[in-house]
C-alpha positions as a LaTeX table, in Angstrom:
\begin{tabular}{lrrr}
\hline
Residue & $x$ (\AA) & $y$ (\AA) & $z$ (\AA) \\
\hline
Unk1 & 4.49 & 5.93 & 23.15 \\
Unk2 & 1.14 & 5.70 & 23.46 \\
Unk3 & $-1.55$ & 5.90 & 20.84 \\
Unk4 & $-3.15$ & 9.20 & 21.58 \\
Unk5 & 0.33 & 10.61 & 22.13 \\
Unk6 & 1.67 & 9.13 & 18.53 \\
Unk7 & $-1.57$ & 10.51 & 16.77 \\
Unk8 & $-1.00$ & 14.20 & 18.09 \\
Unk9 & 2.57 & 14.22 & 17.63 \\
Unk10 & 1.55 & 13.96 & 13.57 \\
Unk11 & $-1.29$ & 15.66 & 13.99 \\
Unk12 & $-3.40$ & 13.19 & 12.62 \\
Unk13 & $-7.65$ & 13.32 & 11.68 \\
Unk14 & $-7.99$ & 9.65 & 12.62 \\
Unk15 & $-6.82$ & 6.25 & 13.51 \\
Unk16 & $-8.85$ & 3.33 & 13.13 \\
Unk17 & $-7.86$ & 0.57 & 14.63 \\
Unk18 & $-9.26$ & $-3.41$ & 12.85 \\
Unk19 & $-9.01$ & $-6.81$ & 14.99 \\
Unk20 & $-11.30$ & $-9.43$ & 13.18 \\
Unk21 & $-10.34$ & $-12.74$ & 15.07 \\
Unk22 & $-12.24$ & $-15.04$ & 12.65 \\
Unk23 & $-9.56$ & $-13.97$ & 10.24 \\
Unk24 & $-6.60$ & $-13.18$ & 12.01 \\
Unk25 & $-6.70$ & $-9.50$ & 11.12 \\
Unk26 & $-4.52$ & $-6.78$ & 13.10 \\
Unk27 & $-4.16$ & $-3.57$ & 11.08 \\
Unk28 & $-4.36$ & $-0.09$ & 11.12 \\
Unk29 & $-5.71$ & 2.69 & 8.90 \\
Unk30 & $-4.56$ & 6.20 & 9.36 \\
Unk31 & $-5.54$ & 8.56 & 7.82 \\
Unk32 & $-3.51$ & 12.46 & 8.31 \\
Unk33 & $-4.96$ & 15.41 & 6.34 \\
Unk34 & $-8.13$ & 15.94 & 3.56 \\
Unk35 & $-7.66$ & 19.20 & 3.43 \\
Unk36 & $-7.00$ & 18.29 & $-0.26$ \\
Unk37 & $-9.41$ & 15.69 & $-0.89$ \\
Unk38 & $-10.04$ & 12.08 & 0.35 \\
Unk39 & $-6.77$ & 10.58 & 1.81 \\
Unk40 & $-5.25$ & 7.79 & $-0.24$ \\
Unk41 & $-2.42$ & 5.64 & 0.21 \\
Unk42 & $-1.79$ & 2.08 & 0.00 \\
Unk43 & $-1.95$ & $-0.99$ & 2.91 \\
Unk44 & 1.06 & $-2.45$ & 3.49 \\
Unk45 & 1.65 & $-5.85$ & 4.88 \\
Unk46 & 4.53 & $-6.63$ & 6.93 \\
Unk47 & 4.84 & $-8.78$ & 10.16 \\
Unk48 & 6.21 & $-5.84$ & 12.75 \\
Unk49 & 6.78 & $-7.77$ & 15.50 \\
Unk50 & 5.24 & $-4.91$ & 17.95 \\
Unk51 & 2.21 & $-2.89$ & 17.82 \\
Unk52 & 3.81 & 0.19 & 18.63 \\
Unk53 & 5.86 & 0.26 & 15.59 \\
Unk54 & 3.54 & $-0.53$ & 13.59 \\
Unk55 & 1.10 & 2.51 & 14.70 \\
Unk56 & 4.38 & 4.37 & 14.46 \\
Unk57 & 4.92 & 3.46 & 11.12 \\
Unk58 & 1.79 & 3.93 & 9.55 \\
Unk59 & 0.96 & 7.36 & 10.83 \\
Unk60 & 4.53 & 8.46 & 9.45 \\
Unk61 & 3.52 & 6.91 & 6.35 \\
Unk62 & $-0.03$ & 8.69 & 6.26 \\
Unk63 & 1.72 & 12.12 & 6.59 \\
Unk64 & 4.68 & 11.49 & 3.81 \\
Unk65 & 0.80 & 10.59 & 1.56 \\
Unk66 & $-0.52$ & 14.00 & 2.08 \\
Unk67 & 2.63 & 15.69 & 1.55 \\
Unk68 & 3.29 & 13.51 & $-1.19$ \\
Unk69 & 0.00 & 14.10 & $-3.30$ \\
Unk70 & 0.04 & 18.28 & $-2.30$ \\
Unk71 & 3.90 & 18.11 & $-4.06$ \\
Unk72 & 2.16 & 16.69 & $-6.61$ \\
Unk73 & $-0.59$ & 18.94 & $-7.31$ \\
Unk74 & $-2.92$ & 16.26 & $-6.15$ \\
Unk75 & $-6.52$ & 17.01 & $-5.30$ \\
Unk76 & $-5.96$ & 14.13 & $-2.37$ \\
Unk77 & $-5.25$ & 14.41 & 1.14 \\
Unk78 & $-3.33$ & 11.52 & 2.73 \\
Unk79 & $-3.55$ & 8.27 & 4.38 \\
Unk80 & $-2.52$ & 4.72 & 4.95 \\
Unk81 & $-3.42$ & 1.13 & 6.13 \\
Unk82 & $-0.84$ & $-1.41$ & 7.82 \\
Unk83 & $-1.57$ & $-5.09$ & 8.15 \\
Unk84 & $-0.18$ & $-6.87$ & 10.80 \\
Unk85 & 1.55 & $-9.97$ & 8.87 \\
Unk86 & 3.61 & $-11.79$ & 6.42 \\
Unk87 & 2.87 & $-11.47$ & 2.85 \\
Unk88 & 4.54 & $-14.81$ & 2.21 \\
Unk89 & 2.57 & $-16.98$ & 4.93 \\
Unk90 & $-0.39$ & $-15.39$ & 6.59 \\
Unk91 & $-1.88$ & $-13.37$ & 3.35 \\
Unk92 & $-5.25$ & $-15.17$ & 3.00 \\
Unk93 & $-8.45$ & $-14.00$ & 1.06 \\
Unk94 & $-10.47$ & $-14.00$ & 4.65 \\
Unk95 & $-7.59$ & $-11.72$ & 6.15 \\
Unk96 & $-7.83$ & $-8.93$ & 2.83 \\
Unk97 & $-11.99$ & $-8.69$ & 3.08 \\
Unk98 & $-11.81$ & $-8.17$ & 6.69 \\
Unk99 & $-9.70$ & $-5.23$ & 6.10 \\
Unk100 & $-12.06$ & $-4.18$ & 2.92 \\
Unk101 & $-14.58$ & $-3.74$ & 5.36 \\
Unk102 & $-12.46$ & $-1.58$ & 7.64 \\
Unk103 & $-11.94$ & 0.63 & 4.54 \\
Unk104 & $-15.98$ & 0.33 & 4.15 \\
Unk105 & $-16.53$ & 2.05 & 7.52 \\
Unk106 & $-14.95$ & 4.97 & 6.57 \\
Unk107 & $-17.33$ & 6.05 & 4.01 \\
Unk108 & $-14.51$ & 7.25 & 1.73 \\
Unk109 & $-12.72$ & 9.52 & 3.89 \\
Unk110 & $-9.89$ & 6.67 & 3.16 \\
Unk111 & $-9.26$ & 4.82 & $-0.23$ \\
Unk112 & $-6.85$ & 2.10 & $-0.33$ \\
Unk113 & $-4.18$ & 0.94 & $-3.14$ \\
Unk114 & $-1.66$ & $-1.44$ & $-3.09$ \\
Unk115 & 1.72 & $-1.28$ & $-1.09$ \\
Unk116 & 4.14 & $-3.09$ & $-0.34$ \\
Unk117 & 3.24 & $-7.38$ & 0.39 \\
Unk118 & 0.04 & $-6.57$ & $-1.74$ \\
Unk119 & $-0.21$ & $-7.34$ & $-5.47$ \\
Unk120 & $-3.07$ & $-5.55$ & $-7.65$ \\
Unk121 & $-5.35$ & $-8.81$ & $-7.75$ \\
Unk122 & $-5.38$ & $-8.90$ & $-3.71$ \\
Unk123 & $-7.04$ & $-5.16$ & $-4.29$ \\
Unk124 & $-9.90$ & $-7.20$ & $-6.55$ \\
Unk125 & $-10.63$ & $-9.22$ & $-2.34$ \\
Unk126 & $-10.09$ & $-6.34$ & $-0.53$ \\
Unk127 & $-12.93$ & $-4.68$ & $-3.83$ \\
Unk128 & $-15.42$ & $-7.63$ & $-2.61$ \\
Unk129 & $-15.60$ & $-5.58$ & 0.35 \\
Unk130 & $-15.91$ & $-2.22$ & $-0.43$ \\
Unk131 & $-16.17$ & 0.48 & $-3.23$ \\
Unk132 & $-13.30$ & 2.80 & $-1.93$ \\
Unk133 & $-10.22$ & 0.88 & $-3.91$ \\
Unk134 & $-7.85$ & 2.28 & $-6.74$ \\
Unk135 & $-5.53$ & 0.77 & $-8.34$ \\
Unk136 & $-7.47$ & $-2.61$ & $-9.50$ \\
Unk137 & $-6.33$ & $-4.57$ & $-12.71$ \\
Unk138 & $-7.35$ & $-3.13$ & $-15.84$ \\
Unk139 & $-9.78$ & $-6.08$ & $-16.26$ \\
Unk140 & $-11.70$ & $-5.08$ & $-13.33$ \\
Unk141 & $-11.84$ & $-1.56$ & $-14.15$ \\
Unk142 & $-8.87$ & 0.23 & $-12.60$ \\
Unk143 & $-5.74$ & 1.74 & $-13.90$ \\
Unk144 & $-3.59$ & $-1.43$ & $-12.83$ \\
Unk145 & $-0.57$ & $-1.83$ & $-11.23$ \\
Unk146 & 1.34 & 1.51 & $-9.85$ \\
Unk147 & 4.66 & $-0.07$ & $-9.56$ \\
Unk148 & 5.68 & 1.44 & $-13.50$ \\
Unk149 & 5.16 & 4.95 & $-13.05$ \\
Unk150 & 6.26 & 4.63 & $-9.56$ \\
Unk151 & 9.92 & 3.58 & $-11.20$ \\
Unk152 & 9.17 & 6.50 & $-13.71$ \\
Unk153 & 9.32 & 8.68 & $-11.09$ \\
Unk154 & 11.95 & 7.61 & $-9.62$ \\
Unk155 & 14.29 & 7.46 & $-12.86$ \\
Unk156 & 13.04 & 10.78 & $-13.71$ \\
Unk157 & 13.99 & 12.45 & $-9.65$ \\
Unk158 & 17.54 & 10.43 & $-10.41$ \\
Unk159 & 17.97 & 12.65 & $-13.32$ \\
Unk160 & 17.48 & 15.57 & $-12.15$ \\
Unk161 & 19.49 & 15.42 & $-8.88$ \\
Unk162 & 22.12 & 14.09 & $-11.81$ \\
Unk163 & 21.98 & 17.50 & $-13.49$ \\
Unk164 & 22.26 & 19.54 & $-10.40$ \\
Unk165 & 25.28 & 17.41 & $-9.36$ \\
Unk166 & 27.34 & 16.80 & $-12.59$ \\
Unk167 & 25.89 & 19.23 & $-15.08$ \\
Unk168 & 24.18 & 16.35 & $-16.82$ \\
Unk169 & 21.04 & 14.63 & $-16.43$ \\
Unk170 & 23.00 & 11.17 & $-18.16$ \\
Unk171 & 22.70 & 8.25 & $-16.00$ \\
Unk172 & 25.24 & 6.62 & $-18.53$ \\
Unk173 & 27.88 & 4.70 & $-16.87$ \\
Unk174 & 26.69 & 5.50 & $-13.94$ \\
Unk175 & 26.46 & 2.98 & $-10.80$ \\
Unk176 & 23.62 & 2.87 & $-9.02$ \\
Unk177 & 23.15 & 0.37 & $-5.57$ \\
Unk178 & 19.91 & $-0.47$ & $-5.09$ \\
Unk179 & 18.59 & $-1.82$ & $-1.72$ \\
Unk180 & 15.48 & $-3.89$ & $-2.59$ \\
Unk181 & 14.73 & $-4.99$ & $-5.74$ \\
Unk182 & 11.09 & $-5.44$ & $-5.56$ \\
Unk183 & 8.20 & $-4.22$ & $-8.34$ \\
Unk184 & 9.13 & $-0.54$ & $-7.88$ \\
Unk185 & 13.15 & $-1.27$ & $-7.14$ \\
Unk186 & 12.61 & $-3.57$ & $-10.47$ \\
Unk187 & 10.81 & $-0.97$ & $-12.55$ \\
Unk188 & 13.03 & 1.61 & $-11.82$ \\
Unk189 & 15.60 & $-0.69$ & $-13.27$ \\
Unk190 & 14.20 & $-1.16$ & $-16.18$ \\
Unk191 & 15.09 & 2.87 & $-17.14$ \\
Unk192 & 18.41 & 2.12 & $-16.03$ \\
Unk193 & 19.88 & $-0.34$ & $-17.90$ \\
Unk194 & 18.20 & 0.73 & $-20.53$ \\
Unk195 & 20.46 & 4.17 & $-20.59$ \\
Unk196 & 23.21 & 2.42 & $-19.76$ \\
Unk197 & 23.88 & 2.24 & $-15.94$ \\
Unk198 & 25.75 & $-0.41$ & $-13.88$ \\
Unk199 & 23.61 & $-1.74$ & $-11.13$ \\
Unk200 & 24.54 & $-3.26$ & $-7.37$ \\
Unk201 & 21.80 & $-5.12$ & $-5.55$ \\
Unk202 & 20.69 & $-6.12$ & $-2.31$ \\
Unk203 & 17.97 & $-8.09$ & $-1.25$ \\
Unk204 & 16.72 & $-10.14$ & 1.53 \\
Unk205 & 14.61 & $-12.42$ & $-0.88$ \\
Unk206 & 16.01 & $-15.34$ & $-3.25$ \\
Unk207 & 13.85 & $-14.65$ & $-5.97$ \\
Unk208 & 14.70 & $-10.97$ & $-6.00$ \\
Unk209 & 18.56 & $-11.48$ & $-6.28$ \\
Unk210 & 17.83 & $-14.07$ & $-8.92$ \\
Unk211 & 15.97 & $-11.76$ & $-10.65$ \\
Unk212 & 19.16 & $-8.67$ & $-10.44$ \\
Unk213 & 21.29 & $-10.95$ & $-11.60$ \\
Unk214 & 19.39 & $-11.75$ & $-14.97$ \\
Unk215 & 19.66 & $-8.53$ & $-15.86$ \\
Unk216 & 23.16 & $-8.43$ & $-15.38$ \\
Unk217 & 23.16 & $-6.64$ & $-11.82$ \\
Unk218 & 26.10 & $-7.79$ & $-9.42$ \\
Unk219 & 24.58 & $-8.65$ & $-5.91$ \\
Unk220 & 26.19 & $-7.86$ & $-2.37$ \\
Unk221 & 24.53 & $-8.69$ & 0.85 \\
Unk222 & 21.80 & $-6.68$ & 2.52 \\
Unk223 & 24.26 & $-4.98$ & 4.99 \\
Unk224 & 27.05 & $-4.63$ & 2.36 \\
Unk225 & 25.12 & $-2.08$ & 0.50 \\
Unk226 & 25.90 & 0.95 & 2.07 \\
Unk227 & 29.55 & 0.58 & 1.85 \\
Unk228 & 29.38 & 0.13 & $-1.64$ \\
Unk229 & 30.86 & 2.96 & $-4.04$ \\
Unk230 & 28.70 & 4.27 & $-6.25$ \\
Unk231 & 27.34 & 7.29 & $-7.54$ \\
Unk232 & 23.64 & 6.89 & $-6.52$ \\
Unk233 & 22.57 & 5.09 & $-3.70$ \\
Unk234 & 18.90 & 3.94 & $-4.04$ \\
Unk235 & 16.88 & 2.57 & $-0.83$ \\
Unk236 & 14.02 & 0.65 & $-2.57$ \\
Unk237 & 12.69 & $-1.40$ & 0.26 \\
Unk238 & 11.43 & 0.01 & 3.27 \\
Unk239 & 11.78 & 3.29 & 5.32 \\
Unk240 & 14.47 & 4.31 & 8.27 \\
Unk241 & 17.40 & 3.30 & 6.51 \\
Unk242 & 19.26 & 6.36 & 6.19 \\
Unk243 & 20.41 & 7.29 & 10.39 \\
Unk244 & 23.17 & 8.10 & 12.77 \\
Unk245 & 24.33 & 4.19 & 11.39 \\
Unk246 & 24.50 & 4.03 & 8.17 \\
Unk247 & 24.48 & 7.79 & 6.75 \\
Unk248 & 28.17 & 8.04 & 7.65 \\
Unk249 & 28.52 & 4.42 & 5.57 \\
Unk250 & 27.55 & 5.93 & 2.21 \\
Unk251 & 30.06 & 6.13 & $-0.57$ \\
Unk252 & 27.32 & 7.86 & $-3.12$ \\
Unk253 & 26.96 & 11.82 & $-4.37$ \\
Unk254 & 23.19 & 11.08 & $-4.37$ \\
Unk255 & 20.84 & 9.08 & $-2.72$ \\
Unk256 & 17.64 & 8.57 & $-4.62$ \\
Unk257 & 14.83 & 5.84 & $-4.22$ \\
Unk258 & 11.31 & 4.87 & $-4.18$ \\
Unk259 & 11.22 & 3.46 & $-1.05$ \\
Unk260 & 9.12 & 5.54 & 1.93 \\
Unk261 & 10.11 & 7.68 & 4.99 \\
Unk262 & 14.00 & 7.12 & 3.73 \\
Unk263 & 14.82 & 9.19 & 6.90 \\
Unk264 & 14.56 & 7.86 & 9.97 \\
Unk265 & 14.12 & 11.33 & 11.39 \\
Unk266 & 14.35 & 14.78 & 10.32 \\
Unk267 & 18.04 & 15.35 & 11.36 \\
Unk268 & 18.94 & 13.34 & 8.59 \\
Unk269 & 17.80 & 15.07 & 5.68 \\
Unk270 & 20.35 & 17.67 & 7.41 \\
Unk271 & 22.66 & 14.53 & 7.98 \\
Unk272 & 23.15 & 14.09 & 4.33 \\
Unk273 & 23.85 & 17.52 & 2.89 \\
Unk274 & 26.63 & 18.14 & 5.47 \\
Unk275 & 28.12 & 14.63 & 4.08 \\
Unk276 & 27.87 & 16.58 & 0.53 \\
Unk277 & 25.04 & 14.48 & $-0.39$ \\
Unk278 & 22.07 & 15.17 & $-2.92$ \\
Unk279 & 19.03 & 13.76 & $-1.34$ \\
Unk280 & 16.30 & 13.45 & $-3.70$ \\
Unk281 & 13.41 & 13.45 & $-1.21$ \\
Unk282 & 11.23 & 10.17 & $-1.58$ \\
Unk283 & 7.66 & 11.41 & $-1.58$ \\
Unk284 & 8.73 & 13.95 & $-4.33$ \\
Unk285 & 10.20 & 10.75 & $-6.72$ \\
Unk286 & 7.78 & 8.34 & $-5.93$ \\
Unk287 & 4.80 & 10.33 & $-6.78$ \\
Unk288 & 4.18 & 8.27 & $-9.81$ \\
Unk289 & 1.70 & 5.81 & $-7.99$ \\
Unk290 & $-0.50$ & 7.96 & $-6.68$ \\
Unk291 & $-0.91$ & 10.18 & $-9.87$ \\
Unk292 & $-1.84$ & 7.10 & $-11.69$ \\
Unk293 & $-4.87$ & 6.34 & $-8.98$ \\
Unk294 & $-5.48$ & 10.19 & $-8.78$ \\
Unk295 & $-6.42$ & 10.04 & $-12.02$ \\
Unk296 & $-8.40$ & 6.90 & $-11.63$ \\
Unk297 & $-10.61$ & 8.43 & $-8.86$ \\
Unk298 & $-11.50$ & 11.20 & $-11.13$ \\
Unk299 & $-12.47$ & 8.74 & $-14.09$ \\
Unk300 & $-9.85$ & 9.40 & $-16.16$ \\
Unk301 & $-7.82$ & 6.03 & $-16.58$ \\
Unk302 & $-5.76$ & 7.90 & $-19.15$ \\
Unk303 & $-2.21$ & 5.89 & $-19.50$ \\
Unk304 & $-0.72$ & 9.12 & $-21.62$ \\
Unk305 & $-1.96$ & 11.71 & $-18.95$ \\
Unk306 & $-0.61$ & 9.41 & $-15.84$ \\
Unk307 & 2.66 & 9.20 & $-17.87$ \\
Unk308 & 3.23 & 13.18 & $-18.76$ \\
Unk309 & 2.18 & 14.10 & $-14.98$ \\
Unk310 & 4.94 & 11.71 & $-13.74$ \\
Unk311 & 7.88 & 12.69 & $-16.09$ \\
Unk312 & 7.23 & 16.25 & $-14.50$ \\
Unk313 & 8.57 & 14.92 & $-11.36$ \\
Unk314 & 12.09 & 16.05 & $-13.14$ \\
Unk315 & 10.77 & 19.46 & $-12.85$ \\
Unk316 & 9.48 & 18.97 & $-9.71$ \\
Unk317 & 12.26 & 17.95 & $-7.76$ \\
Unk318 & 14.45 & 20.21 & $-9.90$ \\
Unk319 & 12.21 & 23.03 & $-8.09$ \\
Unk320 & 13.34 & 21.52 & $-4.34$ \\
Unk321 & 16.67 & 21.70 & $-5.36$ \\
Unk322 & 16.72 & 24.67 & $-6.10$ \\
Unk323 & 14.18 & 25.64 & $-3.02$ \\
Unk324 & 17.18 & 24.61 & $-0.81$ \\
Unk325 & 19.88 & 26.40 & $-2.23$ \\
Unk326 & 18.27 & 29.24 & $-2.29$ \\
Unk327 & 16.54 & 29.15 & 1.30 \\
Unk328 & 19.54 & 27.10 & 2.61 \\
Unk329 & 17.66 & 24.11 & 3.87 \\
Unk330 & 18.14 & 20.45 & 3.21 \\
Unk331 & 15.91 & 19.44 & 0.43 \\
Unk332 & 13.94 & 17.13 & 2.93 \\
Unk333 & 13.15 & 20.42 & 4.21 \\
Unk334 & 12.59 & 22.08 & 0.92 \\
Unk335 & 10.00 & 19.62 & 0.12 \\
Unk336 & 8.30 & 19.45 & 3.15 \\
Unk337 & 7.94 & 23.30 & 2.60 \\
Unk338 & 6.85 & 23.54 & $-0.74$ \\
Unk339 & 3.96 & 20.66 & $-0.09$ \\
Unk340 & 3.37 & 22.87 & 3.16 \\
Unk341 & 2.65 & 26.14 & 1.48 \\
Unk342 & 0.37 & 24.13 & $-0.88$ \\
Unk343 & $-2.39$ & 23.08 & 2.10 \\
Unk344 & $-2.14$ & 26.33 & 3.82 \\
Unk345 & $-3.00$ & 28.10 & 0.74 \\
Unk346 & $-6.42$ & 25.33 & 0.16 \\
Unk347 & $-7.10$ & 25.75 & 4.09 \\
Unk348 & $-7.09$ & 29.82 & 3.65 \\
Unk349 & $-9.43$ & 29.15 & 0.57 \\
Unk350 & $-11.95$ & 27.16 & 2.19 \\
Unk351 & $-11.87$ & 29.76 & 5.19 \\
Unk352 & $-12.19$ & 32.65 & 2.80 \\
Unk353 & $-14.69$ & 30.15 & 1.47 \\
Unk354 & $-16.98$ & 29.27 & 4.46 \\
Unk355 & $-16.76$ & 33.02 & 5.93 \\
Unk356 & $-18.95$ & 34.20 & 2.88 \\
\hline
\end{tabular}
């Protein structure tokens, strides 16, 4: 696909494409919708072995942000930035201020956060560079990392799918499989142990198996995970892992987790309900990030007020549940809907607006 053909298809405002060959920089920023506000979302850094996919990826990404933060009740639009690399090997201070200054360009039609392969003091580089970054340690004057109420958030969606499903909203004795146990994937578990659920992980990294099995996880391999039986299955990592392959693998009665773009396409969300599946759709759980910067941008660092607005996600994703029983959709579609509704109702304002 080419570029101009992948940026219509999601109906995007802008794609900027960054090469900086002193540093080694390939990335992307894309940024969907402001109808709402400034588009936010954070810069990922992954080493996609093809352009294409990466473009790809990052516009889908951009889109689930400004769906995300309307669902939300956001005053943000959305976006995204990609980095062409490994977190592990290539991450270097020259490679994050190179991107800073593609952020810079923008003038603030795009702020950045951190995603996944970035850690809150890479934001402080990326900062050297330009003004338009949320989500900086508390010692530099941000709210910190996201990765807490980003588990919150989850926890609180895996609740309330657990109510609609069993009658209860008690995670107690419950198993939950987990693929990727990362910061969110970790945070997340945090909730759950803590009420009493058993936990399977899988994760490509060492470290993060090491650190499941501390906390008295059980591990399986990476491809094991779907065929696990369980009650929730979890996709923590990253997006496309629920398709035609491994949606007709799951032994779970929901499938909840903070990862993004769960779905490898649209069918899917479809895909799971006819399995008898409650998908708790991932922008709607995972909102807990980006109402923590949210509130940083407006210059309220307020820990309490980040917290209530991301325990409402239970009510929130309660309200898709019930959006697709009663308009018979999947909830992928419910959600997509109810953020929908949200920017056509700002876009008819500001026309109302500018035809005075």
């Amino acid at each position: 696909m080419r570029i101009t053909e992948a940026v219509k298809r999601y109906s995007h405002e802008k794609l900027l494409i960054c090469n900086d060959e002193s540093s080694g920089l390939t990335a992307f920023i894309a940024i969907h919708d402001t109808t709402l506000g400034p588009a936010c979302g954070g810069v990922r850094i992954w080493p996609y072995e093809r352009e294409e996919d990466a473009i790809t990826d990052v516009l889908r990404l951009s889109r689930a942000m400004t769906y995300k933060s309307a669902a939300a009740g956001l005053s943000l639009g959305g976006g995204k930035g990609l980095i062409m690399a490994d977190s592990h090997t290539e991450k270097t201070d020259r490679l994050l201020r190179a991107f800073g200054r593609c952020v810079e360009s923008l003038g603030g039609r795009y702020v950045t956060t951190e995603d996944v392969g970035m850690k809150p003091e890479d934001l402080i580089v990326i900062a050297e560079e330009t003004r338009h970054v949320v989500g900086l340690p508390t010692s530099h004057g941000g709210s910190g990392d996201t990765s807490p109420l980003t588990g919150l958030g989850v926890y609180m969606g895996m609740k309330a799918a657990a109510k609609s499903v069993w009658g209860s909203d008690s995670l107690e004795g419950r198993t939950v499989a987990m693929q990727g146990f990362g910061n969110v994937g970790t945070q997340t578990a945090h909730y759950l142990v803590k009420e009493g659920a058993k936990l399977i992980v899988a994760d490509i990294y060492q470290q993060s198996r090491d650190k499941a099995l501390s906390i008295g996880a059980s591990v399986v391999a990476p491809d094991d995970i779907y065929d696990v039986d369980c009650d929730i299955f979890s996709p923590c990592a990253l997006g496309g892992t629920l398709n035609d392959e491994t949606i007709p693998r799951l032994r779970s009665s929901i499938v909840a987790g903070g990862a993004n773009n769960q779905l490898l396409e649209e069918k899917h969300g479809e895909a799971l309900r006819k399995r008898g599946i409650l998908y708790a759709p991932d922008y709607i759980i995972n909102a807990g990030g980006i109402i923590q910067v949210a509130c940083e941008i407006e210059g309220i660092c307020d820990p309490r007020k980040s917290k209530e607005m991301t325990e409402r996600i239970f009510d929130t994703t309660e309200r898709v549940i019930k959006m697709s029983i009663d308009e018979d959709l999947p909830t992928s579609a419910a959600a997509d809907r109810l953020a929908q509704r949200r920017l056509d109702a700002a876009r008819r304002q500001k026309s109302a607006v500018a035809a005075d």
